[in-house]
mmCIF file of the N, C-alpha and C atoms, coordinates in Angstrom:
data_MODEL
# 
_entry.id   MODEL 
# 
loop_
_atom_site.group_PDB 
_atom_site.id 
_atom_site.type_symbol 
_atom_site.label_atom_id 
_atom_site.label_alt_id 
_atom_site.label_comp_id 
_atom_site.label_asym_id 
_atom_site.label_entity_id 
_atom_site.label_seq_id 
_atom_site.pdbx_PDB_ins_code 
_atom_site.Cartn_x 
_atom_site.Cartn_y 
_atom_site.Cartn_z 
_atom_site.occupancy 
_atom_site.B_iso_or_equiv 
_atom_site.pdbx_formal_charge 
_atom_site.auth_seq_id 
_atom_site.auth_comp_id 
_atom_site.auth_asym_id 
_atom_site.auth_atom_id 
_atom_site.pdbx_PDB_model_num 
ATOM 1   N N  . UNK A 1 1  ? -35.948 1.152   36.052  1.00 0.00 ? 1  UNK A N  1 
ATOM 2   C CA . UNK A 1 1  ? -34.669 1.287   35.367  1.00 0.00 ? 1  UNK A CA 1 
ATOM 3   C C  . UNK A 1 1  ? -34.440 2.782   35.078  1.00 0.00 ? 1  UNK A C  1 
ATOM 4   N N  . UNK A 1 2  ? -33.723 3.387   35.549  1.00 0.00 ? 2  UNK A N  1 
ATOM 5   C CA . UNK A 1 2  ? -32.893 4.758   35.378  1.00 0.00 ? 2  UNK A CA 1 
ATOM 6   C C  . UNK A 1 2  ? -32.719 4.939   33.936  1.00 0.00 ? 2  UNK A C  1 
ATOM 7   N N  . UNK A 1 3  ? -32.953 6.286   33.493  1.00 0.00 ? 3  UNK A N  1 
ATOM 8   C CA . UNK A 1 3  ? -32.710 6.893   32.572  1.00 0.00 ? 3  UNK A CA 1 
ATOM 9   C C  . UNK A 1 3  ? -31.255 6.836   31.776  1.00 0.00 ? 3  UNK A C  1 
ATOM 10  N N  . UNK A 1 4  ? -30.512 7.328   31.004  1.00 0.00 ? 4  UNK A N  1 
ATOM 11  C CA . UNK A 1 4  ? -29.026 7.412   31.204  1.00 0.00 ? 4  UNK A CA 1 
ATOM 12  C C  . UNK A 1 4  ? -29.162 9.075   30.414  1.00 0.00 ? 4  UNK A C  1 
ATOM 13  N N  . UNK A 1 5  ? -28.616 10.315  31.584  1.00 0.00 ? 5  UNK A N  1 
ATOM 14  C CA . UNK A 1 5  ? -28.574 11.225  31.327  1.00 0.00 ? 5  UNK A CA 1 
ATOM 15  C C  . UNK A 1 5  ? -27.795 11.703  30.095  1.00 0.00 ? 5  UNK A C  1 
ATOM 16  N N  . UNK A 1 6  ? -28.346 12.229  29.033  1.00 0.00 ? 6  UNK A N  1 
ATOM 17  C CA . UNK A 1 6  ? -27.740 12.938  28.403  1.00 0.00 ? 6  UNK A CA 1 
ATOM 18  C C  . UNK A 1 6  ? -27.382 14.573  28.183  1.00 0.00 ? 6  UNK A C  1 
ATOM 19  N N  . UNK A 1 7  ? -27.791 15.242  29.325  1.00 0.00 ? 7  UNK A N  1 
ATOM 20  C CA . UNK A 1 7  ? -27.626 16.352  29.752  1.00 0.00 ? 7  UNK A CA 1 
ATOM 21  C C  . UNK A 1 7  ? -26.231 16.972  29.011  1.00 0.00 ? 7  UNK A C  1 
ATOM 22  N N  . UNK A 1 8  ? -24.876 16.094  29.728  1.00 0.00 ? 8  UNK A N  1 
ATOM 23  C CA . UNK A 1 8  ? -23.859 16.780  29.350  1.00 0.00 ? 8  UNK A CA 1 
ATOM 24  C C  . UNK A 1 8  ? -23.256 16.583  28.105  1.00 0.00 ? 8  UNK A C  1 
ATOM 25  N N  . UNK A 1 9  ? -23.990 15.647  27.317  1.00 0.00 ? 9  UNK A N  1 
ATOM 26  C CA . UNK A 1 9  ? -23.020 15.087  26.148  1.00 0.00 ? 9  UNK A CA 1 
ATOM 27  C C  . UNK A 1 9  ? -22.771 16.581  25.570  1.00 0.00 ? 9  UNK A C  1 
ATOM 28  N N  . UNK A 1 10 ? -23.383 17.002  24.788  1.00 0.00 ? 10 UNK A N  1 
ATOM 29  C CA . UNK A 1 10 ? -23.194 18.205  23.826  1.00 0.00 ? 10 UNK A CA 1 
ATOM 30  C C  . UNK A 1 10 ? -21.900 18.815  24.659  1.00 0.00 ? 10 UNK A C  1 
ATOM 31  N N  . UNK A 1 11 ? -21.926 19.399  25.464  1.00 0.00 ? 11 UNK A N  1 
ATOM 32  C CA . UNK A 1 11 ? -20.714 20.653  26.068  1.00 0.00 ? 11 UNK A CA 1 
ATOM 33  C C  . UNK A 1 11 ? -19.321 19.375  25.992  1.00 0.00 ? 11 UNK A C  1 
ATOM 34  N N  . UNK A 1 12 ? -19.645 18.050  26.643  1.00 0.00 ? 12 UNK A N  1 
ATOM 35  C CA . UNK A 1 12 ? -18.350 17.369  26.645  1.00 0.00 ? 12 UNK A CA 1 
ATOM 36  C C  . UNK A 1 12 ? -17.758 17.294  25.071  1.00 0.00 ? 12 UNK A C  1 
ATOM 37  N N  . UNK A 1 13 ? -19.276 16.637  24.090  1.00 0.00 ? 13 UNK A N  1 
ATOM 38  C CA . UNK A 1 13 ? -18.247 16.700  23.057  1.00 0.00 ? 13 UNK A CA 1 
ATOM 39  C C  . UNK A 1 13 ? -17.667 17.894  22.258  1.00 0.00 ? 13 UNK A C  1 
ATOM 40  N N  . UNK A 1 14 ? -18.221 18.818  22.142  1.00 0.00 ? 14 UNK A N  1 
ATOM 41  C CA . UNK A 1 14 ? -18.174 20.420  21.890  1.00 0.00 ? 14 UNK A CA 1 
ATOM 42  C C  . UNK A 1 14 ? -16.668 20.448  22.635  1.00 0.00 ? 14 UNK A C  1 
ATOM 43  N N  . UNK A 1 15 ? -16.299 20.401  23.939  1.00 0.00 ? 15 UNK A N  1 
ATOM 44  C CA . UNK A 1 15 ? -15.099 20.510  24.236  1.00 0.00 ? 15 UNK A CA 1 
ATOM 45  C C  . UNK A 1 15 ? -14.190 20.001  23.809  1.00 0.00 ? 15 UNK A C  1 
ATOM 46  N N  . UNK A 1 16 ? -14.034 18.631  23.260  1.00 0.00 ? 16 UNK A N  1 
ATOM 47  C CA . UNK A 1 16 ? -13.518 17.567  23.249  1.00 0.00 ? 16 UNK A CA 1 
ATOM 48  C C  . UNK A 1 16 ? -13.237 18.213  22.020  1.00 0.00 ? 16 UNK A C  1 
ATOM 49  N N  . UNK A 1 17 ? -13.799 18.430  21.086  1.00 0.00 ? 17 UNK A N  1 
ATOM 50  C CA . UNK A 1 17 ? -13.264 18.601  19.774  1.00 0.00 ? 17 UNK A CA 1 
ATOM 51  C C  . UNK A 1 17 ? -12.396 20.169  19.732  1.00 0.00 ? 17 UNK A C  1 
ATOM 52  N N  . UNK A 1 18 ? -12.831 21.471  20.286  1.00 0.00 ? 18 UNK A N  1 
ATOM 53  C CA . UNK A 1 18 ? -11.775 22.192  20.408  1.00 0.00 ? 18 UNK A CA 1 
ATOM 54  C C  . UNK A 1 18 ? -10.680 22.126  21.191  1.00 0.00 ? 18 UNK A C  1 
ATOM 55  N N  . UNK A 1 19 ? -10.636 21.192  22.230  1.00 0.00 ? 19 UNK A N  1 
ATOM 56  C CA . UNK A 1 19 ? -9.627  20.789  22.414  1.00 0.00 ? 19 UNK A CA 1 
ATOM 57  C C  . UNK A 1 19 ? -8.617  19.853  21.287  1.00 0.00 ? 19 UNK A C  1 
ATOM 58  N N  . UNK A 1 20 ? -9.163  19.233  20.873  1.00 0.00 ? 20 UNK A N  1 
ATOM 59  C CA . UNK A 1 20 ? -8.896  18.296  20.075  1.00 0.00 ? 20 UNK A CA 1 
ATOM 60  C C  . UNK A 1 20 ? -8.004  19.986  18.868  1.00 0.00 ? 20 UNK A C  1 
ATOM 61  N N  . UNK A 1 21 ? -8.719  20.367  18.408  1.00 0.00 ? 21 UNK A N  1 
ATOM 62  C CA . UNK A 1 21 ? -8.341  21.715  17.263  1.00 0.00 ? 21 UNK A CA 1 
ATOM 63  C C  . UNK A 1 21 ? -7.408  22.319  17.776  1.00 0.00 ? 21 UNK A C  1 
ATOM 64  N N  . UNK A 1 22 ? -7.121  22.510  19.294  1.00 0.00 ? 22 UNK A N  1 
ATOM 65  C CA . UNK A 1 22 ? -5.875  23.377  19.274  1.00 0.00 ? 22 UNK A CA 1 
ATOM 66  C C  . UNK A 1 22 ? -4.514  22.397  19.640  1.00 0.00 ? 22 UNK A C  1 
ATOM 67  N N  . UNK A 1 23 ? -5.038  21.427  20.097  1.00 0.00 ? 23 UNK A N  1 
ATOM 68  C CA . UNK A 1 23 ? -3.507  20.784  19.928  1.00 0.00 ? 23 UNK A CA 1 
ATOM 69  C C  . UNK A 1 23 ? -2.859  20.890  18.844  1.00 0.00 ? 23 UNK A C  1 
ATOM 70  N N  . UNK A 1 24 ? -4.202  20.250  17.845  1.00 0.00 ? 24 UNK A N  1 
ATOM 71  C CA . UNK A 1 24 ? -3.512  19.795  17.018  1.00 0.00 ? 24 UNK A CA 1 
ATOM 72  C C  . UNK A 1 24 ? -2.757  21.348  16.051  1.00 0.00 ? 24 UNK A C  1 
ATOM 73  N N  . UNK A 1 25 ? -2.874  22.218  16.552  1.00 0.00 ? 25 UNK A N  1 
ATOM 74  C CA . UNK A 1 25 ? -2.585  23.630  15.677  1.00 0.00 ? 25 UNK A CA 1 
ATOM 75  C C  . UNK A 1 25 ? -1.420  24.023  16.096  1.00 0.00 ? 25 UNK A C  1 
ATOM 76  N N  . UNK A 1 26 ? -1.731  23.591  17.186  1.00 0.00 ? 26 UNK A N  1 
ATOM 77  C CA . UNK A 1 26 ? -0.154  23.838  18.200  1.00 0.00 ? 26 UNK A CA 1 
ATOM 78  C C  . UNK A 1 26 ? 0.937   22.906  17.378  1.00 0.00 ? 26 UNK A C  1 
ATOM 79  N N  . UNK A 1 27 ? 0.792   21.410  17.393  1.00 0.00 ? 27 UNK A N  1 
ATOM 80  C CA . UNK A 1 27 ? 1.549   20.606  17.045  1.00 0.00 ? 27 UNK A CA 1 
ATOM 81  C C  . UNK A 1 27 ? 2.048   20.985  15.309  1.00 0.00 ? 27 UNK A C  1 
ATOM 82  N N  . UNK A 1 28 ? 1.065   21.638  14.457  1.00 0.00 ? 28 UNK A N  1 
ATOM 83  C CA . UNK A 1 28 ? 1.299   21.904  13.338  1.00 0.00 ? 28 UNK A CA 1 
ATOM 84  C C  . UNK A 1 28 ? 2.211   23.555  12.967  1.00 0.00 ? 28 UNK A C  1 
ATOM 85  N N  . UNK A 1 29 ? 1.751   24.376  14.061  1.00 0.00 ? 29 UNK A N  1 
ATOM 86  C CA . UNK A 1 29 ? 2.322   25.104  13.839  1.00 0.00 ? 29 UNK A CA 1 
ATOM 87  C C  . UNK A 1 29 ? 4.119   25.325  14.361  1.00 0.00 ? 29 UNK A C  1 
ATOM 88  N N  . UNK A 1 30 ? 4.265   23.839  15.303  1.00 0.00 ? 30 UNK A N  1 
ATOM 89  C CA . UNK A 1 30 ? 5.586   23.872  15.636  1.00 0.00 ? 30 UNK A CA 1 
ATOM 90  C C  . UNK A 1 30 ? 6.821   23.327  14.799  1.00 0.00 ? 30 UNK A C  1 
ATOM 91  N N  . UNK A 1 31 ? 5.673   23.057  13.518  1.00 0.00 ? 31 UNK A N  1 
ATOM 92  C CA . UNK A 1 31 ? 6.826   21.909  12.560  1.00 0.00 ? 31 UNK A CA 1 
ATOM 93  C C  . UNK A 1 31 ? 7.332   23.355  11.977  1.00 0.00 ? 31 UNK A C  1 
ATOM 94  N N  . UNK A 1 32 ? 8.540   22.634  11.184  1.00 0.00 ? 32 UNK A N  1 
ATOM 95  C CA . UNK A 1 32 ? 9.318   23.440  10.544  1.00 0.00 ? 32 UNK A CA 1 
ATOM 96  C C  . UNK A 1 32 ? 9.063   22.898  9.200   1.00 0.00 ? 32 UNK A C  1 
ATOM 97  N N  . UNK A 1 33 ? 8.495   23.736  7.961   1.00 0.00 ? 33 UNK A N  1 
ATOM 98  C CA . UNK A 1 33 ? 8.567   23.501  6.491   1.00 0.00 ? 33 UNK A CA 1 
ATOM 99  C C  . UNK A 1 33 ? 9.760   24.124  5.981   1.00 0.00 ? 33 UNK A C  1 
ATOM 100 N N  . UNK A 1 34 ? 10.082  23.305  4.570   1.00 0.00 ? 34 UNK A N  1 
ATOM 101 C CA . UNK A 1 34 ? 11.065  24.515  3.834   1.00 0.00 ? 34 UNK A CA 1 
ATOM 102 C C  . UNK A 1 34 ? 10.658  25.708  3.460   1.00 0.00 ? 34 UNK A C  1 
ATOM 103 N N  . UNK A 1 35 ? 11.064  26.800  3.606   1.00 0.00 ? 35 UNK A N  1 
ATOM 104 C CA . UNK A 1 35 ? 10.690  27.871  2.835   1.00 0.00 ? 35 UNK A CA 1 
ATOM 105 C C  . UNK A 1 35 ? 10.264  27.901  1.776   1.00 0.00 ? 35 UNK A C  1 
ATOM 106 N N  . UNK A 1 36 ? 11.744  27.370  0.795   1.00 0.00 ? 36 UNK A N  1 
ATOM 107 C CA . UNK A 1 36 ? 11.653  27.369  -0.805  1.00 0.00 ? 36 UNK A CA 1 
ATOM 108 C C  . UNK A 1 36 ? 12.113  26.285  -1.043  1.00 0.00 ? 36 UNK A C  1 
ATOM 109 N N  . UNK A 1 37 ? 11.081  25.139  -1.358  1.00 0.00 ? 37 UNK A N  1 
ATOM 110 C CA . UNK A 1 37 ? 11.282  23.991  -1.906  1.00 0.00 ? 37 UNK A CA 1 
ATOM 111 C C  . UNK A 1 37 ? 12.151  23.939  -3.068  1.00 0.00 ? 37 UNK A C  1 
ATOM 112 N N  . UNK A 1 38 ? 13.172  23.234  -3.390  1.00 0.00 ? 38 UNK A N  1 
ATOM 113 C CA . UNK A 1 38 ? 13.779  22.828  -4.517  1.00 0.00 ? 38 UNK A CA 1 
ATOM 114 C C  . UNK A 1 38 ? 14.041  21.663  -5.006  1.00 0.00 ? 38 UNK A C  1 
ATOM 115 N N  . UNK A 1 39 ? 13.861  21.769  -6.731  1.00 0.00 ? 39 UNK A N  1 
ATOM 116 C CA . UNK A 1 39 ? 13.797  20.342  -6.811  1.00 0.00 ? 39 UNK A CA 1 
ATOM 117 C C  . UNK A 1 39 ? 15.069  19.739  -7.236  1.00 0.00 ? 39 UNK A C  1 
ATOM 118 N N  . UNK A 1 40 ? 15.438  18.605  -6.634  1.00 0.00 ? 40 UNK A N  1 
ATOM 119 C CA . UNK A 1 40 ? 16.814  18.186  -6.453  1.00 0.00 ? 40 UNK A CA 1 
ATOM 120 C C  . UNK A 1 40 ? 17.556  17.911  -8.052  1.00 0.00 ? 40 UNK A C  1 
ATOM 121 N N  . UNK A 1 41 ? 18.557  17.765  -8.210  1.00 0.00 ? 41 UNK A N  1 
ATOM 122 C CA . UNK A 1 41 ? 19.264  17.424  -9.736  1.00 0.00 ? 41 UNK A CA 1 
ATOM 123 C C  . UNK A 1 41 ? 19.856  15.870  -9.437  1.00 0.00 ? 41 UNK A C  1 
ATOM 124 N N  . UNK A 1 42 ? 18.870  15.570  -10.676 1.00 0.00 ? 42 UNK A N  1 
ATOM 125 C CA . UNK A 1 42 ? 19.573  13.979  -10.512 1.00 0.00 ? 42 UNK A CA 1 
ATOM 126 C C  . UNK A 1 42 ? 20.650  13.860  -11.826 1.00 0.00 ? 42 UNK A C  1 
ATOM 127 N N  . UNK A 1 43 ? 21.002  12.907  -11.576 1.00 0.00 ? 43 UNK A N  1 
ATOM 128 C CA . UNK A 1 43 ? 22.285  12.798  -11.905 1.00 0.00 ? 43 UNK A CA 1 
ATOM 129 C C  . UNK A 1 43 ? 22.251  11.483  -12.969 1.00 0.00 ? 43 UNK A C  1 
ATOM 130 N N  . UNK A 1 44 ? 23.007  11.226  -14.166 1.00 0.00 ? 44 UNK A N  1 
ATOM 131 C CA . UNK A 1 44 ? 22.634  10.244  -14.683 1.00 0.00 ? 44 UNK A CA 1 
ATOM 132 C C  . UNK A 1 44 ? 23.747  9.425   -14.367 1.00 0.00 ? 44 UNK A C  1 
ATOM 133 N N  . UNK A 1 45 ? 23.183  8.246   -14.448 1.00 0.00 ? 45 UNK A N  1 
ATOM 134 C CA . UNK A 1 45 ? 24.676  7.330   -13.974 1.00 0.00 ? 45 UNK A CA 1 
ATOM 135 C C  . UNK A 1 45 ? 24.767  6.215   -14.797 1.00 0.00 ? 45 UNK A C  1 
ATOM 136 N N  . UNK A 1 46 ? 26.027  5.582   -15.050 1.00 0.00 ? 46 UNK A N  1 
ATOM 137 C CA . UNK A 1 46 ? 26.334  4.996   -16.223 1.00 0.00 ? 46 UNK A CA 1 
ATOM 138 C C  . UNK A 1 46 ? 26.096  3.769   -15.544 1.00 0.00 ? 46 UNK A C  1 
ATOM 139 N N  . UNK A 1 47 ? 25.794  2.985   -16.114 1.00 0.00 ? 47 UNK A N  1 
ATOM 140 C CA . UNK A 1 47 ? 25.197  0.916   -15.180 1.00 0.00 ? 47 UNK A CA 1 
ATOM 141 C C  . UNK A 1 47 ? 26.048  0.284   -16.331 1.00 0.00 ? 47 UNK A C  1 
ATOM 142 N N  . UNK A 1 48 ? 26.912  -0.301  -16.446 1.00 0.00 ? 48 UNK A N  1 
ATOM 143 C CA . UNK A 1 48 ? 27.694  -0.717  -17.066 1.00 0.00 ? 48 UNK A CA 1 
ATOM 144 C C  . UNK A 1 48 ? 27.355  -2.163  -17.301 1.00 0.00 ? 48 UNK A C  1 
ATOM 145 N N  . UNK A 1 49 ? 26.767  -3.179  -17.630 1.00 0.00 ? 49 UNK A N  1 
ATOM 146 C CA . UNK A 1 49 ? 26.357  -4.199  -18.382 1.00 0.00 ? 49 UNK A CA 1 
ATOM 147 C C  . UNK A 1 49 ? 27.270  -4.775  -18.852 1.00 0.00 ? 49 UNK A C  1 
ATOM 148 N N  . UNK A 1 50 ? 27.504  -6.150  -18.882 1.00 0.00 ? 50 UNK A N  1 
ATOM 149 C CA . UNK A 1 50 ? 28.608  -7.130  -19.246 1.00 0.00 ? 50 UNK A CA 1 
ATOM 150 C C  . UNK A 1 50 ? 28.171  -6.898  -20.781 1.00 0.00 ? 50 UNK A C  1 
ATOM 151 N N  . UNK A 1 51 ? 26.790  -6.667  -21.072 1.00 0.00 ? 51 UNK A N  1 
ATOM 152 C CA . UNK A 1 51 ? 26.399  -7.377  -22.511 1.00 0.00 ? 51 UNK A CA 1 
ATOM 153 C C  . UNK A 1 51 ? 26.250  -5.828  -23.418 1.00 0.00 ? 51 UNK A C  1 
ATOM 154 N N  . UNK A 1 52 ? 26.604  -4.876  -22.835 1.00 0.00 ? 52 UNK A N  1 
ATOM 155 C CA . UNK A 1 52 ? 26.957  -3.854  -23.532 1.00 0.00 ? 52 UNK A CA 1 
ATOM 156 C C  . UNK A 1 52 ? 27.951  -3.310  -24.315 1.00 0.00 ? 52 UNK A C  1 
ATOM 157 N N  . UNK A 1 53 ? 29.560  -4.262  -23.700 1.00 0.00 ? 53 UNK A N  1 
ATOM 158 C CA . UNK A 1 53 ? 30.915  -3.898  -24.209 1.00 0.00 ? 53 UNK A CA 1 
ATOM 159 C C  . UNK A 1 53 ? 30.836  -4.817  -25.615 1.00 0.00 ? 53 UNK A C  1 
ATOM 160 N N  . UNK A 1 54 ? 29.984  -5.455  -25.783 1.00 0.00 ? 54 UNK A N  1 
ATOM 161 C CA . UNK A 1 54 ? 29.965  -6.491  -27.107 1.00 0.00 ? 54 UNK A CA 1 
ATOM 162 C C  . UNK A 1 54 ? 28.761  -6.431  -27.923 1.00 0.00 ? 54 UNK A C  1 
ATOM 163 N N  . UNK A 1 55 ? 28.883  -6.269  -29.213 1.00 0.00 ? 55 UNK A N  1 
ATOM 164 C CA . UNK A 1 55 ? 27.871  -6.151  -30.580 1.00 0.00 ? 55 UNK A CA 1 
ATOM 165 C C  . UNK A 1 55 ? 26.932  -7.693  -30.650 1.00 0.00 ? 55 UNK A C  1 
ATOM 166 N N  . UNK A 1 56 ? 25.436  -7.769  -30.064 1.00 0.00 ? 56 UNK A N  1 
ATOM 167 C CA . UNK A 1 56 ? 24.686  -8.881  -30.887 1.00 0.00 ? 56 UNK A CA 1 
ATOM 168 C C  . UNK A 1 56 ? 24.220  -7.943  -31.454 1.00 0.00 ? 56 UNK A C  1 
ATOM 169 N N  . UNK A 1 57 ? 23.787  -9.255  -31.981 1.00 0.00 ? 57 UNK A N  1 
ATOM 170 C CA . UNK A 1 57 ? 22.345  -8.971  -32.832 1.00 0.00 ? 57 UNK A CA 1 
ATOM 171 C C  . UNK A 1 57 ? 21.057  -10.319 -32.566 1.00 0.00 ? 57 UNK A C  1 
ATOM 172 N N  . UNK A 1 58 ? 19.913  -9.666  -32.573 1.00 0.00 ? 58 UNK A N  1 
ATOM 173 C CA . UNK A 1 58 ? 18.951  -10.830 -32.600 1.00 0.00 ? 58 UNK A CA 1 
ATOM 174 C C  . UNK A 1 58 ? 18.390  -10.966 -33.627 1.00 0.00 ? 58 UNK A C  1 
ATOM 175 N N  . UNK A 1 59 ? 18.211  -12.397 -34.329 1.00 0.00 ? 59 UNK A N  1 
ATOM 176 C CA . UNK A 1 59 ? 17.641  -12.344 -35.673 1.00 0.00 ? 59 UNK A CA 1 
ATOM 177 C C  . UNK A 1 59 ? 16.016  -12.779 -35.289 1.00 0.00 ? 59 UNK A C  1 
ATOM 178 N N  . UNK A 1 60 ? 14.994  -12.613 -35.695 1.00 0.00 ? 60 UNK A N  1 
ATOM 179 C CA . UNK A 1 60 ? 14.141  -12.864 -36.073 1.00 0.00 ? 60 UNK A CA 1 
ATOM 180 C C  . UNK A 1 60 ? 13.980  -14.088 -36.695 1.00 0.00 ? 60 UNK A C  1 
ATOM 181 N N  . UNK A 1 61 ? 13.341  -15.340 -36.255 1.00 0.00 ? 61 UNK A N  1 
ATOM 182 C CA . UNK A 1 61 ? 13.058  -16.789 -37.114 1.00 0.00 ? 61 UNK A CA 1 
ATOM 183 C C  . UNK A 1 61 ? 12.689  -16.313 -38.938 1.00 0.00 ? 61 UNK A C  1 
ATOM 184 N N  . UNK A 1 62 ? 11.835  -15.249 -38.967 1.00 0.00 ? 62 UNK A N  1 
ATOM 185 C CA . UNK A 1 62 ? 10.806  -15.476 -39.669 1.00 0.00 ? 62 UNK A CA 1 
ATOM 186 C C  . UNK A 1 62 ? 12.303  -14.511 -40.668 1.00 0.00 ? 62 UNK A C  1 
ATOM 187 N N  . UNK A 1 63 ? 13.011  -13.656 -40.170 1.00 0.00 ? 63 UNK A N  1 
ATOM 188 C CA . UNK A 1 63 ? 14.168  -13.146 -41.077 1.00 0.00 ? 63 UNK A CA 1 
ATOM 189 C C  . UNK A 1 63 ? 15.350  -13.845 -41.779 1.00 0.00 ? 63 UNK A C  1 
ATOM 190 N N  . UNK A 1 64 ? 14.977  -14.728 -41.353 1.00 0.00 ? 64 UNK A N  1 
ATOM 191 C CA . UNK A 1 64 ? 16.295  -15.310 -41.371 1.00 0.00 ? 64 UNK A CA 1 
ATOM 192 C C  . UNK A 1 64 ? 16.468  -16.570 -43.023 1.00 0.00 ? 64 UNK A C  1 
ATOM 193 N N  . UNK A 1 65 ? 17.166  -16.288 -43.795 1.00 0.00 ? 65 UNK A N  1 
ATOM 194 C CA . UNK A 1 65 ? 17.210  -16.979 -45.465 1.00 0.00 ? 65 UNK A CA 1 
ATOM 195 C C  . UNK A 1 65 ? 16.593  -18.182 -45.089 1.00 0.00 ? 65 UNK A C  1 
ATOM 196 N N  . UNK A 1 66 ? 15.270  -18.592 -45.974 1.00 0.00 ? 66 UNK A N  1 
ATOM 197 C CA . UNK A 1 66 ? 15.189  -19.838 -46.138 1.00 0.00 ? 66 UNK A CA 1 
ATOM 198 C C  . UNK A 1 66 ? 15.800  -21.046 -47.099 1.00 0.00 ? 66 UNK A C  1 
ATOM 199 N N  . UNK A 1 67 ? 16.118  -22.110 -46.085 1.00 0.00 ? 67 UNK A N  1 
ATOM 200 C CA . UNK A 1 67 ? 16.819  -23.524 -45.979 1.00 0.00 ? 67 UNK A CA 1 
ATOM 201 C C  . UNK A 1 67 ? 16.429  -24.174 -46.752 1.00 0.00 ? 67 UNK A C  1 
# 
């Protein structure tokens, strides 16, 4: 039964990974970032609620005159 050479592993994977490093440097250095990030203004907005245009109140059991 034959050996299974490991002669070339090291240089293949050694390659494999700087290859691997410059793509990926390439691909990173082609993005475009913002310069000067800013942070956006939010805005408050009114949610208008049916149960807001009208006055409750909630009573409490335990508030409430005893019977």
């Amino acid at each position: 039964m034959p050996q299974l050479d490991t002669s070339t592993w090291f240089i293949n994977i050694v390659s494999m990974i700087l290859t691997l490093f410059i793509v990926f440097q390439l691909k990173i250095s082609k993005h475009s970032y913002p310069t000067h990030p800013e942070a956006k203004t939010t805005k408050m907005t009114k949610h208008s609620a049916p149960w807001e245009s009208k006055w409750t109140k909630i009573y409490s059991p335990l508030s409430l005159p005893q019977q």
